[in-house]
mmJSON file of the N, C-alpha and C atoms, coordinates in Angstrom:
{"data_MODEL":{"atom_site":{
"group_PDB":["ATOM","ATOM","ATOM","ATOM","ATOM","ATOM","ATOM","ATOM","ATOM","ATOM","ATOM","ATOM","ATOM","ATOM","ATOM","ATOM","ATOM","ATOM","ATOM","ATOM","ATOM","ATOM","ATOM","ATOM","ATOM","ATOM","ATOM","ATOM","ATOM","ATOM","ATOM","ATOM","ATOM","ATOM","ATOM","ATOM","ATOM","ATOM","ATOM","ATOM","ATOM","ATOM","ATOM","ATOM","ATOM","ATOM","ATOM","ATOM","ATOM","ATOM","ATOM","ATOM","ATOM","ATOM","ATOM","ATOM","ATOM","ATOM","ATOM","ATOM","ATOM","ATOM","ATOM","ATOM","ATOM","ATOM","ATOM","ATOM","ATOM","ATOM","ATOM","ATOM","ATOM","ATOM","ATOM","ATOM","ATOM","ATOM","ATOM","ATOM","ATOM","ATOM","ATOM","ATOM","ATOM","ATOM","ATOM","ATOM","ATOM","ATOM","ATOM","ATOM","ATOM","ATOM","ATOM","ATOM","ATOM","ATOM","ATOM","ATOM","ATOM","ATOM","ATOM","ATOM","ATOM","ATOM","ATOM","ATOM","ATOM","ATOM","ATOM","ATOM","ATOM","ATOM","ATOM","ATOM","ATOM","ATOM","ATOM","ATOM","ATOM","ATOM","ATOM","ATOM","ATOM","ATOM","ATOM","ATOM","ATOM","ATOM","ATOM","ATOM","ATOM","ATOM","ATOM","ATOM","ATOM","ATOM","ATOM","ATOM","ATOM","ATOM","ATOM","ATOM","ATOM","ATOM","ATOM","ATOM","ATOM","ATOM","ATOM","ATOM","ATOM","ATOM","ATOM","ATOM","ATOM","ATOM","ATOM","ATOM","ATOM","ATOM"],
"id":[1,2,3,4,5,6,7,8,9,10,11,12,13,14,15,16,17,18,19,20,21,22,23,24,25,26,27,28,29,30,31,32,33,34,35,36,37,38,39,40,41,42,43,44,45,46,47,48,49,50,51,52,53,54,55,56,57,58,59,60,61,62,63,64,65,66,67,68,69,70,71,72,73,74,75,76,77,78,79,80,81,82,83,84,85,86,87,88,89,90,91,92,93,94,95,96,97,98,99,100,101,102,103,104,105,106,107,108,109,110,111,112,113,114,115,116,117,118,119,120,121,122,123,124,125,126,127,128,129,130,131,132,133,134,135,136,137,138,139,140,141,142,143,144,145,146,147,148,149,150,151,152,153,154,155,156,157,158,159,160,161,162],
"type_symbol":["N","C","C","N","C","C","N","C","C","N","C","C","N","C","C","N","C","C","N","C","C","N","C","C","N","C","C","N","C","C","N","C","C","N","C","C","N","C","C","N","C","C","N","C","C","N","C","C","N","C","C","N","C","C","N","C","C","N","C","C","N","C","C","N","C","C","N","C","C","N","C","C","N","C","C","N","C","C","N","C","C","N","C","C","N","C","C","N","C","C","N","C","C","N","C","C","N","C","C","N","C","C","N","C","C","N","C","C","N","C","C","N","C","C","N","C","C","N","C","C","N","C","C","N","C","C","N","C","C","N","C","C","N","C","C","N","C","C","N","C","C","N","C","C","N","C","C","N","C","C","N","C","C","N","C","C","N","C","C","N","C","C"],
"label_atom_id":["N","CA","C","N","CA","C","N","CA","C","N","CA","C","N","CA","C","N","CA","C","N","CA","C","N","CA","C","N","CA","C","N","CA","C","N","CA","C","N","CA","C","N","CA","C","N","CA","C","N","CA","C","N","CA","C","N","CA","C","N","CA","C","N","CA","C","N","CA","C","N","CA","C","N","CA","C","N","CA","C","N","CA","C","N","CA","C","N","CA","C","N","CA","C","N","CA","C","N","CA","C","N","CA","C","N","CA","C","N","CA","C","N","CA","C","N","CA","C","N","CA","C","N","CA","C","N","CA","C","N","CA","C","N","CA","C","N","CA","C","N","CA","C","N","CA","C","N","CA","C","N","CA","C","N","CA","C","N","CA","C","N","CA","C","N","CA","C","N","CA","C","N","CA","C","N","CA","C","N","CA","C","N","CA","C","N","CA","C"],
"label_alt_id":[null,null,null,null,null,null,null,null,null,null,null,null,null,null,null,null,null,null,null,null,null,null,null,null,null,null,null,null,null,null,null,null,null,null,null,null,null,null,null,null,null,null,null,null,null,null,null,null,null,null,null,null,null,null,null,null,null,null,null,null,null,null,null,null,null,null,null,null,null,null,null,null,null,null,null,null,null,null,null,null,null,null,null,null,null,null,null,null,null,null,null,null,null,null,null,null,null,null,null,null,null,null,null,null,null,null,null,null,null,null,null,null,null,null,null,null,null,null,null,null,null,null,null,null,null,null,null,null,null,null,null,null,null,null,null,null,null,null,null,null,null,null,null,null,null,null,null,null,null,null,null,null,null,null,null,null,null,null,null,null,null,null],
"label_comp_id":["UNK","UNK","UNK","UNK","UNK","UNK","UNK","UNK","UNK","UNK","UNK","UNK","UNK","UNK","UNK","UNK","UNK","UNK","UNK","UNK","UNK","UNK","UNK","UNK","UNK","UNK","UNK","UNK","UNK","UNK","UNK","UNK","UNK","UNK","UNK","UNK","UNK","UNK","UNK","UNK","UNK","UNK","UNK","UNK","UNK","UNK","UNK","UNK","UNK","UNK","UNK","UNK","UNK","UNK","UNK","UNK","UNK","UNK","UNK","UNK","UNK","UNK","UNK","UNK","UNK","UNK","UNK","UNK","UNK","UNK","UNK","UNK","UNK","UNK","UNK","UNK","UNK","UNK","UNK","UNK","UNK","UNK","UNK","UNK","UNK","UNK","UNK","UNK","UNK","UNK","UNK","UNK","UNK","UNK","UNK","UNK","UNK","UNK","UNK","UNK","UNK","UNK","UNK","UNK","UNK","UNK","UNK","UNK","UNK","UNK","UNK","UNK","UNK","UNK","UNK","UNK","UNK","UNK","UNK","UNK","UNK","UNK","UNK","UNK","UNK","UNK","UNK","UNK","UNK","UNK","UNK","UNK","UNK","UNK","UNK","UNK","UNK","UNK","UNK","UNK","UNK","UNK","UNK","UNK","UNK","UNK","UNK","UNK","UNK","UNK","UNK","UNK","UNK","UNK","UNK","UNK","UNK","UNK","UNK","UNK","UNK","UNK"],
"label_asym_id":["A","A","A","A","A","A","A","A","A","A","A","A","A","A","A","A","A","A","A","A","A","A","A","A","A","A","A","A","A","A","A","A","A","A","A","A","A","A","A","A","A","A","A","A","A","A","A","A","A","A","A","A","A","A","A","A","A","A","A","A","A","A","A","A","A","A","A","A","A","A","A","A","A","A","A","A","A","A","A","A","A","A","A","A","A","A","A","A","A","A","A","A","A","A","A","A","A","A","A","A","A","A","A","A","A","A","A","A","A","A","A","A","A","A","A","A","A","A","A","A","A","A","A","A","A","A","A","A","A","A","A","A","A","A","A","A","A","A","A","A","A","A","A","A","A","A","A","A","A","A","A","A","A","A","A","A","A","A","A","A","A","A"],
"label_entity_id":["1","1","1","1","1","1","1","1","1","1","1","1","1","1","1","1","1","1","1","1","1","1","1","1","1","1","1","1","1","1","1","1","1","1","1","1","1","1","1","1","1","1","1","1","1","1","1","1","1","1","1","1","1","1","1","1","1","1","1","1","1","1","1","1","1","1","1","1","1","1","1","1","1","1","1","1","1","1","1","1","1","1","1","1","1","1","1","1","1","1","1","1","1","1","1","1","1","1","1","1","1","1","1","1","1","1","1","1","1","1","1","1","1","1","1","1","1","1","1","1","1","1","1","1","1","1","1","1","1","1","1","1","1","1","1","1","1","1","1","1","1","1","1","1","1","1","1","1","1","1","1","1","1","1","1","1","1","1","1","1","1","1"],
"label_seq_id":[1,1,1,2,2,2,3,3,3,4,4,4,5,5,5,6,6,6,7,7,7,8,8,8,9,9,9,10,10,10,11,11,11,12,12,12,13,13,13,14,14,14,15,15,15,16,16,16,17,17,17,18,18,18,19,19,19,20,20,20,21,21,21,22,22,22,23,23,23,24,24,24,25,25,25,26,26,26,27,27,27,28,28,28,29,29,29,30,30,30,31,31,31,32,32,32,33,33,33,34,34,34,35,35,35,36,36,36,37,37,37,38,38,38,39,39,39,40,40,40,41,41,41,42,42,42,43,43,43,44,44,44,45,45,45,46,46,46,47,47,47,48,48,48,49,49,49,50,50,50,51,51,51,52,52,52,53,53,53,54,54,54],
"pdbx_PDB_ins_code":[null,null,null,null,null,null,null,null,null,null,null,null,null,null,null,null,null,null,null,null,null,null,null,null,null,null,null,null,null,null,null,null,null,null,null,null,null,null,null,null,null,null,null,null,null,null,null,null,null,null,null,null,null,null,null,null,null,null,null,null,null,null,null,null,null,null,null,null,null,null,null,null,null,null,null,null,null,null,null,null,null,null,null,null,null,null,null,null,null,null,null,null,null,null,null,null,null,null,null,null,null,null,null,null,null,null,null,null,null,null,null,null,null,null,null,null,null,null,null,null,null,null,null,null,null,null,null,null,null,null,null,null,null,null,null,null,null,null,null,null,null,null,null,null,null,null,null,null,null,null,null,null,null,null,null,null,null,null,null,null,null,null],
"Cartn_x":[90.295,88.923,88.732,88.154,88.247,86.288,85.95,84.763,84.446,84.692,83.943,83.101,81.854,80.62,80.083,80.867,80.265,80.391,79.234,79.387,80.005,79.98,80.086,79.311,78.226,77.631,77.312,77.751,77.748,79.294,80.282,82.005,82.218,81.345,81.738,81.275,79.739,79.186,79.761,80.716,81.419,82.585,83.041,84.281,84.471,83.514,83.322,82.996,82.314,82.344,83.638,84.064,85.457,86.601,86.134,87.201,86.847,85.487,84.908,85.529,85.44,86.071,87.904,88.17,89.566,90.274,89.515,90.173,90.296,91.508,92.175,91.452,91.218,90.75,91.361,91.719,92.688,91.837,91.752,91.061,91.478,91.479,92.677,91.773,92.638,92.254,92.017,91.402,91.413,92.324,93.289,94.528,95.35,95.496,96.155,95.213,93.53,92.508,93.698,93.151,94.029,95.149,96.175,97.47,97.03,96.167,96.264,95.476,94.656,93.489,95.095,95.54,96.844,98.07,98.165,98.849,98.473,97.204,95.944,96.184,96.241,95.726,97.033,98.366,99.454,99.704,99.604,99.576,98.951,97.75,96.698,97.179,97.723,98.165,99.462,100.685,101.811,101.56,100.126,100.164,99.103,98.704,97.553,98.876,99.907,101.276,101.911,101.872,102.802,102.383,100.936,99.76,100.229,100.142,99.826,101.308,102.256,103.428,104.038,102.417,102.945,102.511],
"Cartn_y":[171.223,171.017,171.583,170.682,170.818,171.376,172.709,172.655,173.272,171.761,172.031,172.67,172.72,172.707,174.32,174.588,176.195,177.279,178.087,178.397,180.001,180.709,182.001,182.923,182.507,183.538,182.752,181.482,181.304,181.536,181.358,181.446,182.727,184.062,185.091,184.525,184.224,183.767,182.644,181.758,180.378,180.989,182.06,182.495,182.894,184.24,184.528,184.176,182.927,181.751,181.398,180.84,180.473,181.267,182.18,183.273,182.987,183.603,183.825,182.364,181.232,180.192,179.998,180.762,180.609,180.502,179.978,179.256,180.053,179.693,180.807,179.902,180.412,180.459,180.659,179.526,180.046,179.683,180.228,179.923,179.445,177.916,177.133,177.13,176.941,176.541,175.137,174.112,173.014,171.861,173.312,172.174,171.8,172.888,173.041,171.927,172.315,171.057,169.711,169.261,167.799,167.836,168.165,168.427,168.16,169.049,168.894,167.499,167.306,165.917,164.726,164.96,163.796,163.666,164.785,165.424,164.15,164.549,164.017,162.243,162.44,160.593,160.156,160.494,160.066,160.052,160.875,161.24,160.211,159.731,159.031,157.915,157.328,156.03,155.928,156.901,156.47,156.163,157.136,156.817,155.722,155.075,153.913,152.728,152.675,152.198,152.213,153.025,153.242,152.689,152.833,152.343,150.65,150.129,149.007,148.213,148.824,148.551,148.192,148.982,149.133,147.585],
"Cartn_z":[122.016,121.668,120.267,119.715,118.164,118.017,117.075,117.126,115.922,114.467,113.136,112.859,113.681,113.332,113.693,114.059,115.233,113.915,113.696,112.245,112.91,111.923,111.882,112.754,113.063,113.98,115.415,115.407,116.664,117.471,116.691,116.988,118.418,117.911,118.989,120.139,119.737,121.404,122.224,121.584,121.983,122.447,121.651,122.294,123.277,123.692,124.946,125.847,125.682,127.253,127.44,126.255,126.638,127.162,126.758,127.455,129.105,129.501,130.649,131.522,130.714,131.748,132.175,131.032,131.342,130.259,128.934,127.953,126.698,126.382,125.051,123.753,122.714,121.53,120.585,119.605,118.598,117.351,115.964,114.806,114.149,113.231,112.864,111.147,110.098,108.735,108.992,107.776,107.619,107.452,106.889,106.972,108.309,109.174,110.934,111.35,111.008,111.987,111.929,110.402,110.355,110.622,110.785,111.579,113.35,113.48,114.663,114.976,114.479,114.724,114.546,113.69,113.401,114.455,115.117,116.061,117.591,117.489,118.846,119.021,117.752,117.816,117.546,117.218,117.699,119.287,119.719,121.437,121.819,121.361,122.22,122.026,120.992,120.435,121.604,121.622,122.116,123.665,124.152,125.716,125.89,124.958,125.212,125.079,124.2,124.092,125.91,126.069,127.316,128.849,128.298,129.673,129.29,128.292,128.232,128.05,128.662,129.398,130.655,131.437,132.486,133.655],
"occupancy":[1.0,1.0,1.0,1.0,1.0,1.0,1.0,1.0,1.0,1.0,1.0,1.0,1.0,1.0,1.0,1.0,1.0,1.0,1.0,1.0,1.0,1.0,1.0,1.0,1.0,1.0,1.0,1.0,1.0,1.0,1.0,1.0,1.0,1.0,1.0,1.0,1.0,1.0,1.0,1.0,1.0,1.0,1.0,1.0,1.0,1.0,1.0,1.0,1.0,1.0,1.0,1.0,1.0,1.0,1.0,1.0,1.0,1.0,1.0,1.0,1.0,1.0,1.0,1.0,1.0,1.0,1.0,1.0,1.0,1.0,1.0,1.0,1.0,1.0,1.0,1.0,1.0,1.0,1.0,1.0,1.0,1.0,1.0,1.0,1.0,1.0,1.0,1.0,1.0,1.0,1.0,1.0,1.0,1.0,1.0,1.0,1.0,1.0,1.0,1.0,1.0,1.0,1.0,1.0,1.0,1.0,1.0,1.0,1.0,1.0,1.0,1.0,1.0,1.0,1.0,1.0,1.0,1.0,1.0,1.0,1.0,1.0,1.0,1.0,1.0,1.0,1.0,1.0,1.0,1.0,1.0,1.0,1.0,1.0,1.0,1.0,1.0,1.0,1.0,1.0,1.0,1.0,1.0,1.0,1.0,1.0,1.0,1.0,1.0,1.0,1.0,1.0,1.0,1.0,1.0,1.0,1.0,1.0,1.0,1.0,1.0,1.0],
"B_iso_or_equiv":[0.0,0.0,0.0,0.0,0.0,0.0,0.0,0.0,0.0,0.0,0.0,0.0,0.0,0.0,0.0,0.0,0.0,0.0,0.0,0.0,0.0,0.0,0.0,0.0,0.0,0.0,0.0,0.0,0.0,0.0,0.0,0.0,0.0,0.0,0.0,0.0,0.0,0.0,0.0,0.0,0.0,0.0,0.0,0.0,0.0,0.0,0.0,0.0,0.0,0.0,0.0,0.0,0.0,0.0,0.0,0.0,0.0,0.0,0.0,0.0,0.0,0.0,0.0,0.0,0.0,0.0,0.0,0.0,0.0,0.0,0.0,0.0,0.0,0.0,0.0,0.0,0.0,0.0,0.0,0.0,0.0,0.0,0.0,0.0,0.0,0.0,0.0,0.0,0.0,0.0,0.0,0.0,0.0,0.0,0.0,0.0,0.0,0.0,0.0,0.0,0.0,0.0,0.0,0.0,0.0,0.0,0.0,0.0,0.0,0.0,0.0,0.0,0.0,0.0,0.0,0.0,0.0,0.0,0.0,0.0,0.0,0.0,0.0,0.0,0.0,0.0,0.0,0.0,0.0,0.0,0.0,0.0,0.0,0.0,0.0,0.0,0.0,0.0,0.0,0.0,0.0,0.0,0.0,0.0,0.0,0.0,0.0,0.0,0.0,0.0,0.0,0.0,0.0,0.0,0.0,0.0,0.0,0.0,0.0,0.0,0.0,0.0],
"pdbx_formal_charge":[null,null,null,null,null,null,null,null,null,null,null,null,null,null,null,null,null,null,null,null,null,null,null,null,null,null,null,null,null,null,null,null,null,null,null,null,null,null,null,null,null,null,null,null,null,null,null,null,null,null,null,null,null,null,null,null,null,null,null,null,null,null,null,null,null,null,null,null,null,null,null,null,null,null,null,null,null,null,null,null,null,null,null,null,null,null,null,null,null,null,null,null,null,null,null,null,null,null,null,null,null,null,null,null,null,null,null,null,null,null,null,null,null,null,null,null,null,null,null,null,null,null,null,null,null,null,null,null,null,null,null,null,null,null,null,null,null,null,null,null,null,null,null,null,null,null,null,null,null,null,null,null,null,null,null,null,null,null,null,null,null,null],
"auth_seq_id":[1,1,1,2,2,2,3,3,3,4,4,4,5,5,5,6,6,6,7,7,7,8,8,8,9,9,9,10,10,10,11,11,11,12,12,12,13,13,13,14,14,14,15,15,15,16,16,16,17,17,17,18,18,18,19,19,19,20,20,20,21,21,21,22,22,22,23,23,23,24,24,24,25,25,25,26,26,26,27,27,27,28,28,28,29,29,29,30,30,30,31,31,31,32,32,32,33,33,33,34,34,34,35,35,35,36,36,36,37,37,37,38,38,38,39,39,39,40,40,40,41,41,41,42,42,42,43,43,43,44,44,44,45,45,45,46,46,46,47,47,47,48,48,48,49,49,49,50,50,50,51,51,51,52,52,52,53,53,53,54,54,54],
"auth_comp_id":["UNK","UNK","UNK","UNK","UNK","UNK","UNK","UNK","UNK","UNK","UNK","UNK","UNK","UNK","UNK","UNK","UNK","UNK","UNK","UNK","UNK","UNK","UNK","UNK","UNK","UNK","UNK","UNK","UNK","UNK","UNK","UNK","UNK","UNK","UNK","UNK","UNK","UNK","UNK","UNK","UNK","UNK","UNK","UNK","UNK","UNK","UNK","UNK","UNK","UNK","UNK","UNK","UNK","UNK","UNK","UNK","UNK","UNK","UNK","UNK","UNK","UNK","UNK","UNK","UNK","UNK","UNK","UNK","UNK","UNK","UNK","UNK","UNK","UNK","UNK","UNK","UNK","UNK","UNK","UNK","UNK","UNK","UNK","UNK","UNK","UNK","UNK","UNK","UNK","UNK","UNK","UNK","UNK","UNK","UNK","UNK","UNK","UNK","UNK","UNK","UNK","UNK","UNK","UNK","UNK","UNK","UNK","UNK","UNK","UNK","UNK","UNK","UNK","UNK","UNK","UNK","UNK","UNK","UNK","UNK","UNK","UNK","UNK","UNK","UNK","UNK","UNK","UNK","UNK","UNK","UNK","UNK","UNK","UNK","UNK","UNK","UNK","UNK","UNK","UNK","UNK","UNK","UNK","UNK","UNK","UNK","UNK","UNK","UNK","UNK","UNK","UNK","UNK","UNK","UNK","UNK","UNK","UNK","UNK","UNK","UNK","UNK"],
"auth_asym_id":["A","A","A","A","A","A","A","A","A","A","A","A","A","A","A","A","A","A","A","A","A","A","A","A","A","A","A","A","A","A","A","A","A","A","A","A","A","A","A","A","A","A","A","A","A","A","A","A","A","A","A","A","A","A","A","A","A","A","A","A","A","A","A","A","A","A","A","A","A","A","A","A","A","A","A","A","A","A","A","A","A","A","A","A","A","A","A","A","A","A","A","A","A","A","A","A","A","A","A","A","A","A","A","A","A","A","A","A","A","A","A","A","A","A","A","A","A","A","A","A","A","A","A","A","A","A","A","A","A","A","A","A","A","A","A","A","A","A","A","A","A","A","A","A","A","A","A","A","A","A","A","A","A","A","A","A","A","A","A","A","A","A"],
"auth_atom_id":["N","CA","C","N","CA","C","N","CA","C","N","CA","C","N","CA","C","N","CA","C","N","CA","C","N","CA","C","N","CA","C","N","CA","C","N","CA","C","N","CA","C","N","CA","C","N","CA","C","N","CA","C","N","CA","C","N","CA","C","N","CA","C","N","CA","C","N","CA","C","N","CA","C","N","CA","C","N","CA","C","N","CA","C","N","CA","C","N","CA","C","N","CA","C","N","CA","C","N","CA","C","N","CA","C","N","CA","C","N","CA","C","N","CA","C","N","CA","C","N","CA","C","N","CA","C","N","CA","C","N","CA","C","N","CA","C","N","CA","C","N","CA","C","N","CA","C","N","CA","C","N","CA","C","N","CA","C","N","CA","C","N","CA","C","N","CA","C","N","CA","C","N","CA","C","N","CA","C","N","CA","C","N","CA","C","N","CA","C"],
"pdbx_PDB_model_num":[1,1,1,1,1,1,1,1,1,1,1,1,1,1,1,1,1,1,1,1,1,1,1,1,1,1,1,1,1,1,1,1,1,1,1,1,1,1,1,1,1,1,1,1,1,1,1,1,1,1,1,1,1,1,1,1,1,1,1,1,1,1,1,1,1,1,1,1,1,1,1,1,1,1,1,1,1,1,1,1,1,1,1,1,1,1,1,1,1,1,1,1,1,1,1,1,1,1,1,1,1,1,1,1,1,1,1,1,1,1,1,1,1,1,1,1,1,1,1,1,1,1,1,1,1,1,1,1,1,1,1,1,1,1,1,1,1,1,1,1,1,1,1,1,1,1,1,1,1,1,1,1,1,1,1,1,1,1,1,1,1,1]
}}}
């Protein structure tokens, strides 16, 4: 879950839900985002590929 928009003073309070649900939190630069966003939509591409194999 990718979340651009969550500024600086909302980040602690987002974090700690996320903690509270289970979910780890990592803080990424702009450049990791697009890596990872490029990352995503390869994945999504190869298994929309794979579905439409079957």
């Amino acid at each position: 879950m990718l979340m651009n928009q969550a500024g600086k003073h909302e980040l602690p309070i987002i974090n700690k839900r996320l903690a509270q649900a289970g979910l780890h939190v990592t803080r990424v630069s702009g450049q990791e985002e697009d890596a990872l966003l490029d990352e995503a939509s390869e994945q999504v591409a190869a298994e929309s590929y794979e579905g439409g194999m079957a």
